[in-house]
Each structure stands twice: as C-alpha cells, then as structure tokens.
LUMMI-471376 format. One record per residue: residue in one letter; x, y, z of N, C-alpha, C in turn. Coordinates in nm, 2 decimals, always signed. Layout:
<sites>
+-------+--------+--------+--------+--------+--------+--------+--------+--------+--------+
| lumza |    npx |    npy |    npz |   capx |   capy |   capz |    cpx |    cpy |    cpz |
+-------+--------+--------+--------+--------+--------+--------+--------+--------+--------+
|     A |      X |      Y |      Z |      X |      Y |      Z |      X |      Y |      Z |
...
+-------+--------+--------+--------+--------+--------+--------+--------+--------+--------+
</sites>
This chain:
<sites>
+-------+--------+--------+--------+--------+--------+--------+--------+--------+--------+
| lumza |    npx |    npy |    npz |   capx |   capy |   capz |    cpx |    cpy |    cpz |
+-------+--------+--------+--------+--------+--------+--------+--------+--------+--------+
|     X |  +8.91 | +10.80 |  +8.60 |  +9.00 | +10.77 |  +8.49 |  +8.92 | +10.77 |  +8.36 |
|     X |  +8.83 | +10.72 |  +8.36 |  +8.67 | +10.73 |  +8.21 |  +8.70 | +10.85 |  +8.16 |
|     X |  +8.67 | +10.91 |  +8.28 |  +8.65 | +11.04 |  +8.21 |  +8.77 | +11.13 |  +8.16 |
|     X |  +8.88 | +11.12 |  +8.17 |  +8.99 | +11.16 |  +8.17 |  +9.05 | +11.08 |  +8.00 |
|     X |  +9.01 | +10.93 |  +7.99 |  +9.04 | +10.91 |  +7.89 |  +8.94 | +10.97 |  +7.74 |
|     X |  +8.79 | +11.01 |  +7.79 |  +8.72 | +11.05 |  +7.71 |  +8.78 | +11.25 |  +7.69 |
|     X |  +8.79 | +11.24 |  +7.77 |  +8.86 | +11.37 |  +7.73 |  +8.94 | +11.38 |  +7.62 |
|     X |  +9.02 | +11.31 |  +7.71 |  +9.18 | +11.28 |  +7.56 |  +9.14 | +11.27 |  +7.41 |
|     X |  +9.05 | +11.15 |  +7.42 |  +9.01 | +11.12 |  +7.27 |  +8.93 | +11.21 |  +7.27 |
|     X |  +8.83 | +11.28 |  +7.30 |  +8.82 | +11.38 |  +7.19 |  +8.89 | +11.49 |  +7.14 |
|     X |  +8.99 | +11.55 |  +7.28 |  +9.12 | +11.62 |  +7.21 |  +9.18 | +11.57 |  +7.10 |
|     X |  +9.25 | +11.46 |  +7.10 |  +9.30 | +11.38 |  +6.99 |  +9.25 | +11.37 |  +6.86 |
|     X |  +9.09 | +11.41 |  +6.85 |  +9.01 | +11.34 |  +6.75 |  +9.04 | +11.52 |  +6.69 |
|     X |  +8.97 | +11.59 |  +6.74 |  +9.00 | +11.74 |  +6.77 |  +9.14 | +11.79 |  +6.66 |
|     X |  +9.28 | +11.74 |  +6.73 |  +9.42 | +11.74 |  +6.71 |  +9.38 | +11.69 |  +6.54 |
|     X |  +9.34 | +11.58 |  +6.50 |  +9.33 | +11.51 |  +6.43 |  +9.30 | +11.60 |  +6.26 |
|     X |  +9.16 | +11.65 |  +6.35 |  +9.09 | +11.74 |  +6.19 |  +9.16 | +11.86 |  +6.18 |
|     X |  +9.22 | +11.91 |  +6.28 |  +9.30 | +12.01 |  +6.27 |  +9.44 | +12.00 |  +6.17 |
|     X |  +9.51 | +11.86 |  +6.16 |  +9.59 | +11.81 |  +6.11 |  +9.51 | +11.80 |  +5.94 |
|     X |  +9.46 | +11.74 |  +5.95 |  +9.38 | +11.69 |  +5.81 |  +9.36 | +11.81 |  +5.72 |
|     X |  +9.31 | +11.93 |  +5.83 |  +9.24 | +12.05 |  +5.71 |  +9.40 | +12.12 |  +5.69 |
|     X |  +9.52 | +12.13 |  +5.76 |  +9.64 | +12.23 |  +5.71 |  +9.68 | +12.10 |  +5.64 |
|     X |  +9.70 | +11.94 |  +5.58 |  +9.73 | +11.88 |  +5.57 |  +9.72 | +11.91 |  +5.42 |
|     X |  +9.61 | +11.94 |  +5.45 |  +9.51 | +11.89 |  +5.28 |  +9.48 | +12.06 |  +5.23 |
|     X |  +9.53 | +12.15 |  +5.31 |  +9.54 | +12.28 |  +5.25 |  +9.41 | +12.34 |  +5.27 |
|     X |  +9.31 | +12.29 |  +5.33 |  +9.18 | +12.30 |  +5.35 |  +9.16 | +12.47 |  +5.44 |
|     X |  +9.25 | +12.46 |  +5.52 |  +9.24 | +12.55 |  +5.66 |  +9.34 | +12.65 |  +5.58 |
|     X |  +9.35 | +12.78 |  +5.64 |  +9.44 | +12.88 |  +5.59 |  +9.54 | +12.91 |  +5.65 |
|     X |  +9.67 | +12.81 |  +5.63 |  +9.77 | +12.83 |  +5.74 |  +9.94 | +12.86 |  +5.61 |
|     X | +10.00 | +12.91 |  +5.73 | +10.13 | +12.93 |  +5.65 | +10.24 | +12.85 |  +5.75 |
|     X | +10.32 | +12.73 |  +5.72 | +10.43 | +12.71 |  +5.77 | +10.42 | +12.53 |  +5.77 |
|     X | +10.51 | +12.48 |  +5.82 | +10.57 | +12.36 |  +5.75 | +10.44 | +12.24 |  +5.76 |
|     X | +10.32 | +12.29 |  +5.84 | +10.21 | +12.18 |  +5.80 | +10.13 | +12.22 |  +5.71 |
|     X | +10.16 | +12.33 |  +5.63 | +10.06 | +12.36 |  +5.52 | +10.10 | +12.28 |  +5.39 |
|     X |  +9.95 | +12.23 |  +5.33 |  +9.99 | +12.17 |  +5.20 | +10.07 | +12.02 |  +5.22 |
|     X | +10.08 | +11.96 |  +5.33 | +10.19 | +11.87 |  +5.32 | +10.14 | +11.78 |  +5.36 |
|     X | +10.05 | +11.68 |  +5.28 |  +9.95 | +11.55 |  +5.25 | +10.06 | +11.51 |  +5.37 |
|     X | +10.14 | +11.42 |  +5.41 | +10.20 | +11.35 |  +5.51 | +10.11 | +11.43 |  +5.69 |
|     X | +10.06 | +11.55 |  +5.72 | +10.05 | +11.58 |  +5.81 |  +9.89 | +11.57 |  +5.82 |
|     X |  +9.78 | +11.52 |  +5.70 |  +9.70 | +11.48 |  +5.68 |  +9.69 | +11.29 |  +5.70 |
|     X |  +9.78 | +11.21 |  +5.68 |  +9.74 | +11.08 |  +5.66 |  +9.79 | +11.09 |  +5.85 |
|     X |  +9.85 | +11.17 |  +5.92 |  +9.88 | +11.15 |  +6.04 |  +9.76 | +11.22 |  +6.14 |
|     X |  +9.66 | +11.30 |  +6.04 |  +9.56 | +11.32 |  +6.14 |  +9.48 | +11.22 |  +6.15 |
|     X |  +9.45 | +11.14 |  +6.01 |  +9.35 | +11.03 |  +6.03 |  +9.42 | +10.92 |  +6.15 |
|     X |  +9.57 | +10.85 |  +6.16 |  +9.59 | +10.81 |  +6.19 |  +9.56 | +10.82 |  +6.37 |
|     X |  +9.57 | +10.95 |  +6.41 |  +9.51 | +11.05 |  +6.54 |  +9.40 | +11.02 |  +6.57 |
|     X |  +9.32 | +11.01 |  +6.47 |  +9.16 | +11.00 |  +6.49 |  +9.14 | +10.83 |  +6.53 |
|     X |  +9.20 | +10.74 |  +6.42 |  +9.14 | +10.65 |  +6.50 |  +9.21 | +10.58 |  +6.58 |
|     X |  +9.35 | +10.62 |  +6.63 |  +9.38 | +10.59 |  +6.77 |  +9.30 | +10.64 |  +6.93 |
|     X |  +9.23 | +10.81 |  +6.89 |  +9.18 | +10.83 |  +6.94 |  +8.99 | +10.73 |  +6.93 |
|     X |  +8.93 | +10.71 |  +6.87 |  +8.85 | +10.58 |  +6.83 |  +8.85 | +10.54 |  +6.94 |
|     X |  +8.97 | +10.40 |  +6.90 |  +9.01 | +10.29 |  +7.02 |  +9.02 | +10.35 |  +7.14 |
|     X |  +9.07 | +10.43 |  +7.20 |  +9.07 | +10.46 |  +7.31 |  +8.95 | +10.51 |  +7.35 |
|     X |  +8.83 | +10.57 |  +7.31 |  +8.69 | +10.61 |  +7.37 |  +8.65 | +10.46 |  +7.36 |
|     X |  +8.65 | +10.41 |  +7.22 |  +8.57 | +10.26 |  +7.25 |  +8.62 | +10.17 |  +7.37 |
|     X |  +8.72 | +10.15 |  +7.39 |  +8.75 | +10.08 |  +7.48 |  +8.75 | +10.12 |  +7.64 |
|     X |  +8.71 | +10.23 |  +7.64 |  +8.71 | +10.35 |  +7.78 |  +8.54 | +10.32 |  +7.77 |
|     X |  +8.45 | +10.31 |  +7.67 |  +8.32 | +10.31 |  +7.69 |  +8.26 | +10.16 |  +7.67 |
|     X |  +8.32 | +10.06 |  +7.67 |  +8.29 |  +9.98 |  +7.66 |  +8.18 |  +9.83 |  +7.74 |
|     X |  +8.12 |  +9.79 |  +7.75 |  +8.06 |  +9.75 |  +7.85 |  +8.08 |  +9.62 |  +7.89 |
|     X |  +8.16 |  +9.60 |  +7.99 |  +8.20 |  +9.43 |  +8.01 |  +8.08 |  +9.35 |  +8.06 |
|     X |  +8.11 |  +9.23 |  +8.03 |  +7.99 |  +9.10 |  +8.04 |  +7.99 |  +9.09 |  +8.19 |
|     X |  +7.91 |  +9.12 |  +8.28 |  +7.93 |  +9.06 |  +8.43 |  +7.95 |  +8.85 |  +8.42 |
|     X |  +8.04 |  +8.83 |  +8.48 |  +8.04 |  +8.67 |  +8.49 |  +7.91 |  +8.63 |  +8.59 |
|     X |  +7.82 |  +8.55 |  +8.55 |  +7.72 |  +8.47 |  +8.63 |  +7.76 |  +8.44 |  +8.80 |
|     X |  +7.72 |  +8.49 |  +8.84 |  +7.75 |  +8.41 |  +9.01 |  +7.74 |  +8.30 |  +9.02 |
|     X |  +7.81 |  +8.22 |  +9.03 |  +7.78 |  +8.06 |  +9.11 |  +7.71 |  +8.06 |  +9.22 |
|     X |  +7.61 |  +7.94 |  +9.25 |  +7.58 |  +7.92 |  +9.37 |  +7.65 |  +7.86 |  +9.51 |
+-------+--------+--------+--------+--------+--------+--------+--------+--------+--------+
</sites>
C-alpha cells in the first residue's frame, strides 16, 4: 500500500505542474485550461495535497517502549 500511495503523489504532484504551466500560460496549450489563473491555483492546491499524502505514507512512527 506505501508504495501505491507514493506513486499517486508523485502523479498528483506531476498532474499539479502540469496544471500550473497551462494555468499560468507557461506551457503551449490551446483550450479551456489555457491562460486561466484558476487552473493554476488548483495545481498548487494538487501539489500539496499530494505533499501530505507522501509525508504521511513516509512517515516514521515512535515504536512504544515494551513493558516488562
């Protein structure tokens, strides 16, 4: 499952810049995500959803102490 969620986010993250550069007119695209700042604030938003999900997929929990 790790690995399946690191996948994702980096698709996502991937999805994201893709969004940002037709967003922001950056990329050379023709059609309704070109130029249209709104498909840009929705890549960043991609990216750090994507973020949280690698951080918390890579994360490293505290083992609790054994009792004797």
């Amino acid at each position: 499952m790790k690995w399946f969620l690191n996948i994702l986010g980096a698709l996502m993250i991937l999805a994201g810049i893709v969004w940002i550069l037709q967003g922001t007119g950056m990329a050379f695209t023709v059609g309704m995500m070109a130029y249209d700042i709104r498909w840009a604030f929705a890549g960043v938003a991609l990216i750090l959803i994507a973020l949280v999900i690698i951080l918390f997929t890579n994360r490293q929990r505290k083992k609790s102490p054994r009792s004797p």
